[in-house]
C-alpha positions as CSV (number, residue, x, y, z in Angstrom):
1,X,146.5,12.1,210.7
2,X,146.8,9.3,208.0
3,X,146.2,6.5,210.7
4,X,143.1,8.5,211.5
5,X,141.5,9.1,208.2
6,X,141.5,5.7,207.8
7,X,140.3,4.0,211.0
8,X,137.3,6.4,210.6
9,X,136.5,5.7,207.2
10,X,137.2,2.3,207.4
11,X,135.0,2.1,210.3
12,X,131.9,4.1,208.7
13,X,129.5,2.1,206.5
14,X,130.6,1.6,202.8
15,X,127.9,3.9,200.7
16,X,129.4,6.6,202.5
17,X,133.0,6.1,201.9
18,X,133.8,7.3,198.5
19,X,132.1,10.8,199.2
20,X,134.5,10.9,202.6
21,X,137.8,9.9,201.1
22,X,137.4,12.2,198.5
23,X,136.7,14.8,201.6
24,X,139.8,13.9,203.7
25,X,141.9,14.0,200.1
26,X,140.3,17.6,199.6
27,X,141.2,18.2,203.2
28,X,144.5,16.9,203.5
29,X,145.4,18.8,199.9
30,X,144.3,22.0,201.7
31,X,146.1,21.4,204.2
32,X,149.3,21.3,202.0
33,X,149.7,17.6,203.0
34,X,150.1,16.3,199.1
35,X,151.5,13.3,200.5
36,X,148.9,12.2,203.0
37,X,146.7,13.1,200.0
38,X,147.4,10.6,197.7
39,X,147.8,8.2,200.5
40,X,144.5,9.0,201.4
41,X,143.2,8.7,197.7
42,X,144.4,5.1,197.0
43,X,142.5,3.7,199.8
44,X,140.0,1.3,198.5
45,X,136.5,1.0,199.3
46,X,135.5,-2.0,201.9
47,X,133.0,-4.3,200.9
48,X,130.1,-4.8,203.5
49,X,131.8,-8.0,204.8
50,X,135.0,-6.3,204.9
51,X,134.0,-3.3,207.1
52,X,132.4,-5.7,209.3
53,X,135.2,-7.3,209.8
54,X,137.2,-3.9,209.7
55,X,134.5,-2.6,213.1
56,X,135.9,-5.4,214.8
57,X,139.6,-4.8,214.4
58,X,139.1,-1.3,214.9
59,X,136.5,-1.4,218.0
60,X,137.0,-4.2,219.5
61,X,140.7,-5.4,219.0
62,X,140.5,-6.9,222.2
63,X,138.5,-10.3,220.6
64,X,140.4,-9.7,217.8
65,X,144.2,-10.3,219.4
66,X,142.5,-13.5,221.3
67,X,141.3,-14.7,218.1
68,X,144.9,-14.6,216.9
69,X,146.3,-16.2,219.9
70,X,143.6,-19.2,219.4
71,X,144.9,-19.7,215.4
72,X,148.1,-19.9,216.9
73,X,147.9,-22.5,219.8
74,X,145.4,-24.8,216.2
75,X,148.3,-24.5,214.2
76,X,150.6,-25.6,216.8
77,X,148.3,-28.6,217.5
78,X,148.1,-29.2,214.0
79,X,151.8,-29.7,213.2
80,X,151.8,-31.5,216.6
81,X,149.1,-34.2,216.0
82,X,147.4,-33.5,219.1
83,X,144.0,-34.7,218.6
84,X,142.7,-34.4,221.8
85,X,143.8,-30.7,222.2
86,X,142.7,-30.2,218.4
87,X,138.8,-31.3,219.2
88,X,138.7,-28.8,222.2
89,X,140.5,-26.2,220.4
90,X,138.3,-26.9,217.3
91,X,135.1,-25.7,219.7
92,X,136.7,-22.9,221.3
93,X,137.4,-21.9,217.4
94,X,134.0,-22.1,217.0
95,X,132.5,-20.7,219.8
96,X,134.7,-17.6,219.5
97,X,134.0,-17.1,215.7
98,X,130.4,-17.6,216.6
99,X,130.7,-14.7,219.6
100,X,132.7,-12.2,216.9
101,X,129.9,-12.4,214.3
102,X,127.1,-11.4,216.5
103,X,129.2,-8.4,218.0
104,X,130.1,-7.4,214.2
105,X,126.3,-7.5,213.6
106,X,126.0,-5.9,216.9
107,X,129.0,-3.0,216.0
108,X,127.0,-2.6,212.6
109,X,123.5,-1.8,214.0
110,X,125.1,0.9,216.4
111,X,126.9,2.5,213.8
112,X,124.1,2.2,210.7
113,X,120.4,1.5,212.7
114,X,118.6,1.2,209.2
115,X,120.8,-1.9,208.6
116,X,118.8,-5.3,209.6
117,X,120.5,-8.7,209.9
118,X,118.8,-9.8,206.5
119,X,120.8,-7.2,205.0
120,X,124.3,-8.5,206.7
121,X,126.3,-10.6,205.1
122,X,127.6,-12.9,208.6
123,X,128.0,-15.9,206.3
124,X,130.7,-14.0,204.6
125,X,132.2,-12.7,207.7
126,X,132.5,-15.7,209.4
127,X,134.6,-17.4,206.6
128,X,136.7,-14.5,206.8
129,X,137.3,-14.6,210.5
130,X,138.2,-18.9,210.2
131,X,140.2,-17.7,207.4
132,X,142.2,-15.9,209.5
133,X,142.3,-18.6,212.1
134,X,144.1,-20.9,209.5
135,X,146.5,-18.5,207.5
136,X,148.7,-15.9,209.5
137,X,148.4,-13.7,206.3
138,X,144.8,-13.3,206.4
139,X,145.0,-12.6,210.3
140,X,147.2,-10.1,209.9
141,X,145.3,-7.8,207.5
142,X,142.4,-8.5,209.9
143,X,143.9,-7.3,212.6
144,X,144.8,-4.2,210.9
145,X,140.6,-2.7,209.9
146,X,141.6,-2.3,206.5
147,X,140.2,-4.9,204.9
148,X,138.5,-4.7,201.6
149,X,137.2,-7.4,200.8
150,X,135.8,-11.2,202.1
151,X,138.2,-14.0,202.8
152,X,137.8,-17.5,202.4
153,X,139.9,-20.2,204.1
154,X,141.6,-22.5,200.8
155,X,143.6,-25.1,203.4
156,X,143.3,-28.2,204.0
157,X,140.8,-28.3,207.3
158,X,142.3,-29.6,210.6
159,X,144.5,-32.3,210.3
160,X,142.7,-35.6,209.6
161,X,143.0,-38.3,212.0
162,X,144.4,-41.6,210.7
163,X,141.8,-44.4,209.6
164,X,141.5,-46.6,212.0
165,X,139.3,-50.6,211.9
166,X,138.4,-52.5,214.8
167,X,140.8,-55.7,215.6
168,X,138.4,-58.8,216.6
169,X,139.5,-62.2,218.2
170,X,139.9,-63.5,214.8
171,X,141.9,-61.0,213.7
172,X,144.9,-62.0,216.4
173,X,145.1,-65.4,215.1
174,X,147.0,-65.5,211.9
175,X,146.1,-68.1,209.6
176,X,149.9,-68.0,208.4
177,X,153.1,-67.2,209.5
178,X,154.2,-63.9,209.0
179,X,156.0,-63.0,206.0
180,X,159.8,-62.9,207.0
181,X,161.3,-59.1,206.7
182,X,163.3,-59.7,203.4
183,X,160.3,-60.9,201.7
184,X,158.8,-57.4,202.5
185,X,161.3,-55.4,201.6
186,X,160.7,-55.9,198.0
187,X,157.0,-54.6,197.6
188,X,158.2,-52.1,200.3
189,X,160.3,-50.4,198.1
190,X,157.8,-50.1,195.4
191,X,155.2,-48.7,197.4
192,X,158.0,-46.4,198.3
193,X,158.9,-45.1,195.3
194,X,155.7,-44.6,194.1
195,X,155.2,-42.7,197.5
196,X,158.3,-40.4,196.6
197,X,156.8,-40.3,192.7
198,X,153.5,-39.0,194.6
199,X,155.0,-36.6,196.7
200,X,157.2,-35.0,193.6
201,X,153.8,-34.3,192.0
202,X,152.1,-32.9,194.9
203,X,154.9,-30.8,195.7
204,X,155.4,-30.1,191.8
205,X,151.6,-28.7,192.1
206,X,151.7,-27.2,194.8
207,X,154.7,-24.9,193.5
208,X,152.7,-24.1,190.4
209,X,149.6,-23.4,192.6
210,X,151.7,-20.5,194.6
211,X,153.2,-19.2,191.4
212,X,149.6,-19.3,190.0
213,X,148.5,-17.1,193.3
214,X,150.8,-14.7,193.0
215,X,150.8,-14.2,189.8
216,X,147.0,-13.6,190.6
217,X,147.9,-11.3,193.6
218,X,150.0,-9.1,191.3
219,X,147.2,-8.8,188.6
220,X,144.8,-7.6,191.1
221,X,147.5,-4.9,192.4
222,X,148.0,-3.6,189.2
223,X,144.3,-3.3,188.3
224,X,143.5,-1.2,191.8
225,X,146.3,0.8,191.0
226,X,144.9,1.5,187.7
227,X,141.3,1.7,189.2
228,X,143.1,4.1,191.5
229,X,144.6,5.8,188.6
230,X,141.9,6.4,186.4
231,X,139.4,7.6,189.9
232,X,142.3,9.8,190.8
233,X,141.9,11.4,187.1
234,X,138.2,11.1,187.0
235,X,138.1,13.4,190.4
236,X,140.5,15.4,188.6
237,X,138.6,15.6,185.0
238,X,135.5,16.4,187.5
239,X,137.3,19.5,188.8
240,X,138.3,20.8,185.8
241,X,135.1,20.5,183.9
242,X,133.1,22.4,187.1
243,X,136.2,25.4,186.6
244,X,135.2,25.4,182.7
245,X,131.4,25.3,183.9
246,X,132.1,28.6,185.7
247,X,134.2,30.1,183.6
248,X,131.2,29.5,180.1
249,X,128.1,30.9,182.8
250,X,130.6,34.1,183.6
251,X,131.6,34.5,179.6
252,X,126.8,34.1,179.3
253,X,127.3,36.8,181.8
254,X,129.4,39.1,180.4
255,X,128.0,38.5,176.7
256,X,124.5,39.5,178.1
257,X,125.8,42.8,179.9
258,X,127.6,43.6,176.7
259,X,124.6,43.3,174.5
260,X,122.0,45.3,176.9
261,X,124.7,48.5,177.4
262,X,125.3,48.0,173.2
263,X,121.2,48.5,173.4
264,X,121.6,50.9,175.7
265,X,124.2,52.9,173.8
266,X,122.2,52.7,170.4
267,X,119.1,53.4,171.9
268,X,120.6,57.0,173.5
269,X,122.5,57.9,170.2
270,X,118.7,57.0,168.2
271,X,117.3,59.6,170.9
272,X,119.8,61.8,169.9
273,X,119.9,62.1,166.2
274,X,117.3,60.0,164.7
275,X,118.5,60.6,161.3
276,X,122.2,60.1,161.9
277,X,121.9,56.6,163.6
278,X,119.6,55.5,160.5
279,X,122.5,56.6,158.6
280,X,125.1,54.7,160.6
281,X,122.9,51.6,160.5
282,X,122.3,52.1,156.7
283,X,126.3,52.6,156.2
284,X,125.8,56.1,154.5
């Protein structure tokens, strides 16, 4: 039932899906399901991007897994050097991020036909889907249609291909001999310690850069958990003030019936004895 909810209201336009998770919370709670119910309740709401992305995954898995297979065989190129492999690759990464953008807008149109392209963010989806080309991460929670929000690749591109300068004729004829293997070693080993002094940096950076991320990663968690806190009280403070809103027009009611039988009963004791309910009223 869980997997359910969420496929469909991951797959129906965002405006929409506030209003239907509070539904299938209300429906699971019924139910008796309190578990499925707050399941249900922490789900977050897509952005457009996101549930573009997320009508893909969920309607089309099919271009999805390919897409996957594709980052796999570029990464495997990448750590292979291949460049010739990496070029074609490279296009059929294109072409097939190209082809999954215009079914997402296609997917979109069917499910909301008020929607126009204008109104589609395909920039946005696009980055997501090379994002997910690049990092396994990001493919994953494509693959699974519960995406929230937009991606953006942060690598490093395909892998550059080394610089190269044309040789000409004069090029092959040295003007001196060349320098003998000991008179290299020398400037060799300071190029390769500052190499090694580089490389301690970079990988000195790079640690703070991932500690950085995640430290990022956990401060978001903790403010949608809040954010799903304080919604889970609001729907709850919501509840309780439409209970109270009943309760104040019933106690109107019942003040109202009490006053017109109070007239009532003055009004046939008057009828009665004139004189004696001017007394009552005058305290005599």
């Amino acid at each position: 039932m869980r997997g359910d909810v969420g496929e469909r209201l991951y797959s129906a336009p965002p405006e929409g899906f506030v209003a239907a998770r509070d539904e299938a919370v209300a429906s699971a709670k019924a139910a008796g399901d309190l578990d499925a119910a707050r399941e249900i309740a922490k789900l977050r709401k897509p952005t457009v991007a996101a549930w573009l992305v997320n009508l893909l995954a969920i309607q089309r898995p099919d271009l999805m897994g390919e897409l996957v297979e594709l980052s796999r065989a570029l990464r495997a190129a990448q750590r292979d050097l291949k460049g010739a492999q990496l070029r074609e690759l490279s296009k059929q990464r294109r072409q097939a991020v190209a082809g999954l953008v215009d079914e997402a807008r296609k997917l979109a149109l069917a499910a909301d036909p008020s929607l126009t392209r204008a109104k589609l963010p395909l920039g946005e989806v696009e980055n997501t889907l090379t994002a997910a080309l690049s990092d396994e991460d990001v493919a994953g929670q494509v693959r699974s249609g519960r995406l929230v929000r937009a991606a953006a690749y942060a690598g490093f591109g395909e892998v550059p291909r080394p610089q190269l300068r044309l040789v000409t004729a004069e090029d092959t004829t040295p003007e001196r001999p060349a320098p003998k293997a000991e008179d290299r070693r020398g400037p060799l080993k300071k190029e390769l310690q500052a190499a090694q002094a580089a490389l301690k940096k970079a990988e000195a950076d790079l640690e703070r850069a991932v500690k950085a991320e995640r430290r990022g990663a956990d401060d978001l968690a903790d403010i949608e958990a809040e954010l799903a806190e304080v919604e889970r009280r609001k729907a709850a403070a919501d509840e309780e003030l439409s209970r109270r809103k009943l309760a104040r027009k019933a106690a109107e009611r019942a003040v109202a019936a009490a006053r017109r039988h109070t007239g009532d009963v003055e009004g046939a004791l008057e009828a009665l004895d004139p004189d004696g309910i001017g007394k009552a009223q005058s305290g005599g």
